[in-house]
Structure formats: structure tokens, C-alpha cells
C-alpha positions in Angstrom: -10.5 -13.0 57.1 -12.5 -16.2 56.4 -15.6 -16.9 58.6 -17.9 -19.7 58.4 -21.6 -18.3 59.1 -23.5 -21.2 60.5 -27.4 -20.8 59.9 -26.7 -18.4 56.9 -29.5 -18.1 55.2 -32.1 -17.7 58.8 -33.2 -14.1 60.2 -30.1 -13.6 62.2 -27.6 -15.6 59.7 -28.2 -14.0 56.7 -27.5 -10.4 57.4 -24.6 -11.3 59.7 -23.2 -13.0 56.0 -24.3 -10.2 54.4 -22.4 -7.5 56.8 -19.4 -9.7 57.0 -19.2 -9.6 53.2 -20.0 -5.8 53.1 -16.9 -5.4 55.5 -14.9 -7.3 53.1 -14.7 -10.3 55.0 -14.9 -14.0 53.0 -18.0 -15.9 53.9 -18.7 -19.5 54.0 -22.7 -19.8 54.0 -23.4 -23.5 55.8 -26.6 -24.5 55.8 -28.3 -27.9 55.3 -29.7 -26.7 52.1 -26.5 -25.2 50.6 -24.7 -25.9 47.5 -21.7 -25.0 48.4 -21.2 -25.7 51.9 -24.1 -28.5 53.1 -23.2 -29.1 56.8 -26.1 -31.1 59.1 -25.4 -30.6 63.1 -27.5 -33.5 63.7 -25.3 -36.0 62.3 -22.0 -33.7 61.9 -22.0 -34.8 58.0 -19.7 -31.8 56.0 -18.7 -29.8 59.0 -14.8 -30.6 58.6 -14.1 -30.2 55.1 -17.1 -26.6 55.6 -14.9 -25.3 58.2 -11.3 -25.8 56.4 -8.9 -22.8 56.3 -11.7 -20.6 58.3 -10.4 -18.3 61.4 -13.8 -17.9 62.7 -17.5 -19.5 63.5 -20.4 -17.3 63.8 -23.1 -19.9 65.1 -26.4 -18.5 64.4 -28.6 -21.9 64.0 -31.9 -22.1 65.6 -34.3 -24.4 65.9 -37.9 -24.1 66.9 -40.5 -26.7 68.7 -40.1 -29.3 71.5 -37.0 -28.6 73.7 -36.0 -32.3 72.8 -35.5 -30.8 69.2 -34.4 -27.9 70.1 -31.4 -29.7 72.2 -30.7 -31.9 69.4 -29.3 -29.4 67.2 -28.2 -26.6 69.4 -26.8 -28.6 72.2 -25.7 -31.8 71.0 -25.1 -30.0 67.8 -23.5 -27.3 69.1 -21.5 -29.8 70.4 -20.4 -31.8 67.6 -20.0 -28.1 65.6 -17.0 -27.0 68.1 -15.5 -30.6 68.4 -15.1 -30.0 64.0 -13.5 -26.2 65.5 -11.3 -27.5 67.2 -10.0 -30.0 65.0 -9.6 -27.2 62.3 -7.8 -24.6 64.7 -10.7 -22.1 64.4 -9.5 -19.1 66.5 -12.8 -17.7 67.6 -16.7 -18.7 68.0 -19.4 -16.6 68.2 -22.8 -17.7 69.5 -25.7 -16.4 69.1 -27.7 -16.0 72.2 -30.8 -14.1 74.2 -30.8 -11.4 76.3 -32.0 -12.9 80.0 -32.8 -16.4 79.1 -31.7 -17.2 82.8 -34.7 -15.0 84.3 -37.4 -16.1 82.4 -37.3 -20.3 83.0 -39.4 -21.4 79.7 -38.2 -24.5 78.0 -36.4 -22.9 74.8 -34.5 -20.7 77.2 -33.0 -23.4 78.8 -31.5 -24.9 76.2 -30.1 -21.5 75.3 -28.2 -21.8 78.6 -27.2 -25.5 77.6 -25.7 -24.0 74.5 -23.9 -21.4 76.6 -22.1 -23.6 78.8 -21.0 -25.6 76.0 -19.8 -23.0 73.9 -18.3 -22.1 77.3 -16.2 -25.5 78.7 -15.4 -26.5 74.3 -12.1 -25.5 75.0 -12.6 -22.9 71.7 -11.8 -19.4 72.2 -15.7 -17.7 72.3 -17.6 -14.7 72.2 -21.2 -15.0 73.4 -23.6 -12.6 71.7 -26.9 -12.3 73.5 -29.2 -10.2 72.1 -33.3 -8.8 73.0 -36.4 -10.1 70.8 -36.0 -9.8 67.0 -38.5 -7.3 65.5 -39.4 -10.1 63.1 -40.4 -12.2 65.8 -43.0 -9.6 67.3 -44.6 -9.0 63.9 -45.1 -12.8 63.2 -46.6 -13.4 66.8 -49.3 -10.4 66.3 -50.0 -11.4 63.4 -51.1 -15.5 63.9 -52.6 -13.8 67.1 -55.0 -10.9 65.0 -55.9 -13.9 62.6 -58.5 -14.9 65.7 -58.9 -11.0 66.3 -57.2 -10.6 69.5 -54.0 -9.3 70.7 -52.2 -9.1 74.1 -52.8 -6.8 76.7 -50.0 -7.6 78.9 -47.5 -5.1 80.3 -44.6 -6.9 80.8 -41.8 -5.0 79.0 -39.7 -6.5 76.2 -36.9 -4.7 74.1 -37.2 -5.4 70.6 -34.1 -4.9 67.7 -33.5 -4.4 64.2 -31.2 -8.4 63.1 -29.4 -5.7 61.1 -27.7 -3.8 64.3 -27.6 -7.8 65.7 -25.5 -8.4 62.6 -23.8 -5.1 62.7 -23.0 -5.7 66.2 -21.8 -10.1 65.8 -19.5 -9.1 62.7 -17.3 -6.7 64.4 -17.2 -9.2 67.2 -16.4 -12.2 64.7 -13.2 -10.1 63.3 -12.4 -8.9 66.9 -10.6 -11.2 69.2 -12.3 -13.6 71.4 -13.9 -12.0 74.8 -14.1 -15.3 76.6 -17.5 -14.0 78.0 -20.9 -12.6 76.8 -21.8 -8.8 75.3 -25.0 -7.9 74.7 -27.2 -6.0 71.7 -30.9 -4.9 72.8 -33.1 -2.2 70.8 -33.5 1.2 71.3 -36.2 1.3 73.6 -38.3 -0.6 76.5 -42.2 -0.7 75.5 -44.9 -3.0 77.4 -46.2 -5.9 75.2 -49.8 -4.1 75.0 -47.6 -0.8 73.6 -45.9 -2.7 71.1 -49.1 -4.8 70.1 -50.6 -1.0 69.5 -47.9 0.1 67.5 -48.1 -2.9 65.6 -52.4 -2.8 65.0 -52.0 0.8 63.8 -49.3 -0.1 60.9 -50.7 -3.0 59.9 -54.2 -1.7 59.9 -55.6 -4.6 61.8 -59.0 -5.0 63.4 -58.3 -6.9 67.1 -59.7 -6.0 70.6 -56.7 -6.1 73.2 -57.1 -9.1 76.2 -55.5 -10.1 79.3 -52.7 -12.2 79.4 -52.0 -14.0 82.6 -48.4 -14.0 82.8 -48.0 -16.8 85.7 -45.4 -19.0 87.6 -41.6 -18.1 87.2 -41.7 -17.1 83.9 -44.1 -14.8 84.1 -42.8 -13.1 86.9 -39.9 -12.9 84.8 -41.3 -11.5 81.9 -43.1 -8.8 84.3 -40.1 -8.0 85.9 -38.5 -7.2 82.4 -36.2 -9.8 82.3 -36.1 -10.0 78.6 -34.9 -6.3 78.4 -31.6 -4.7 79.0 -31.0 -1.1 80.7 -27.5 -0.9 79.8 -26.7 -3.1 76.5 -23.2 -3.1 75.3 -24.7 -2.4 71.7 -27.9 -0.3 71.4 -29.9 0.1 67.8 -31.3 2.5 66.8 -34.4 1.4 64.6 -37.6 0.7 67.0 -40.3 -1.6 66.4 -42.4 1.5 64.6 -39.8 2.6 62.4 -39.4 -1.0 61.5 -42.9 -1.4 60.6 -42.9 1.4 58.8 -40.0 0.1 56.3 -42.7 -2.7 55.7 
């Protein structure tokens, strides 16, 4: 089977390449910056001839910043990514979503739900992968916060995971037919921000003192409420945020 990784070489898009390969699978890396396969979902510039002769899409892009930027490539991009499916009879797209991005109203999150709904109404057959907070993601905001010696106290509960059991968990969907709907992936176990922030001081050996974090408006009530994290996930890892650390 031939599947075109979109985002290849990001946190999530690398070791979904990587698994797909390791299943035996023949990946097509695109990527602005690749050699072989330079696509740009901004402008649509090398998705046709990228996406020639491939049976699936895994659509792992992401973009950080302003929602306007954010919108550009994942919605509009999004956009002109399944317009070049459908052109090339791709039989299944997988996107790459988050777990409860309709509970927690922040600006990203939205346009996360714009993506959805195109993916959804493209007229491609789709899977829609959403899965919890990426263990990478935790470690990176600790550590910009420790840098001014302070970490959150907050107790609203998230659900981090391992990308590896995201990518274990997208590649069997890529070579499995389409669901037409969403599944979910979420890690092995719900801990409050302030538990995680622990875990995460103690591994890393940082010096920090713990403070409040007002968690206001819709999205914070959201985010207290734990709608972030996922009791029954289709896919659960295994590896939590400690063992993680400890691999580092």
C-alpha cells in the first residue's frame, strides 16, 4: 500500500512514516522542505504529481500562532489538499485531530473543528483521528515556563500520550478502510496539570515554586471539567508522561 504522510517530518508525522514503513507500507514523506516530495498547502504547488498512484493521505500538518495562520494552512489548505485527493482517486484520508477541541472554545481549537468539517463534506472517504495532548507538548510548556521559575498549579485534568501509540494507532487506521467518522487515542492515565507539572520538576531536576492558574471563561471551565481527556478512548497507550520522561 502507498500512503502519502502529509507533515512527515513534524512530532506526529514522522513516526506515523516511520510505523507505516516498519509495517511494510510505501511512504511518500511531503513536506515543504522535502527533496523528494516538496508540496506547499498554501499555494497547492506539487500536491498532484506528490499524491500520484497513492491509496491513502495521512494529514498530520500543523501550524502554530494566530488562528488566521493557523486557518490558512489547515483549513484552506486542508482544503486545497483533498480537492488534489480527489482528483487522484485517493481511497482514504486520515486527519489528525484533538481529543475535545469542541469543549474547550480557544482559538486553535476552532479551527481544528473547521478542519473537521471539511475533511467531513470533501466528498473523500475519511477517518478522523483525534487524539489527547502529546507528551512533547507538556515537556516544552514546563520548560519555557521553569525558565522564569514557575510552574502551574492548576487542577484541571489533561490526558497526555506517547506520538508513538498516536502513530501506532493512525497507521492501522490508514491501511484499514475508511470509518466515515472519528476514533480516538488518549494516554494511559488522567493526572491534574499541577500532578503532571510535579512529575515533570522531579525528572528534570528543576528549581520552580508551583502558582495559581486562573482557568476562566468557557475554556476554562472546559479545561476543569476535563474536556481535554477521554474516559473511554478507542486506543489507550501505555507509556505515561513519567515513563516518558524517564526515556529522556
Amino acid at each position: 500500500m502507498r500512503v502519502a504522510v502529509v507533515g512527515a517530518t513534524g512530532t506526529a508525522g514522522a513516526p506515523i512514516a516511520a510505523e507505516l514503513e516498519r509495517a511494510g507500507h510505501e511512504v511518500r514523506r511531503l513536506s515543504r522542505g522535502s527533496e523528494a516530495h516538496p508540496v506547499d498547502l498554501l499555494t497547492g504547488e506539487g500536491l498532484d504529481p506528490a499524491l500520484e498512484g497513492c491509496d491513502a493521505v495521512v494529514d498530520a500538518s500543523n501550524a502554530t500562532g494566530r488562528a488566521k495562520v493557523s486557518r490558512a494552512l489547515l483549513v484552506d489548505g486542508g482544503r486545497r489538499l483533498l480537492e488534489a485527493e480527489r482528483k487522484a482517486g485517493i481511497a482514504h484520508h486520515i486527519c489528525l485531530s484533538i481529543v475535545g477541541i469542541e469543549r474547550v472554545p480557544i482559538p486553535y481549537y476552532g479551527v481544528k473543528l473547521e478542519q473537521e468539517e471539511v475533511v467531513r463534506t470533501a466528498g473523500v472517504p475519511f477517518t478522523i483521528v483525534r487524539a489527547t495532548q502529546f507528551h512533547q507538548l507538556l515537556d516544552w510548556a514546563f520548560g519555557g515556563l521553569a525558565r522564569a521559575r514557575i510552574l502551574p498549579g492548576a487542577k484541571a485534568p489533561l490526558q497526555p500520550v506517547d506520538p508513538s501509540e498516536v502513530a501506532e494507532a493512525m497507521a492501522a487506521v490508514a491501511v484499514g478502510g475508511p470509518l466515515g467518522g472519528t476514533t480516538t487515542v488518549a494516554g494511559p492515565q488522567v493526572e491534574t496539570m499541577a500532578e503532571l507539572a510535579a512529575t515533570w520538576k522531579a525528572a528534570r531536576g528543576r528549581s520552580a515554586v508551583f502558582i495559581p492558574v486562573p482557568l476562566a471563561g468557557k475554556a476554562g471551565k472546559g479545561l476543569r471539567a476535563g474536556g481535554l481527556t477521554d474516559e473511554t478512548p478507542d486506543h489507550r497507550g501505555t507509556v505515561t508522561f513519567s515513563k516518558w520522561l524517564a526515556a529522556r
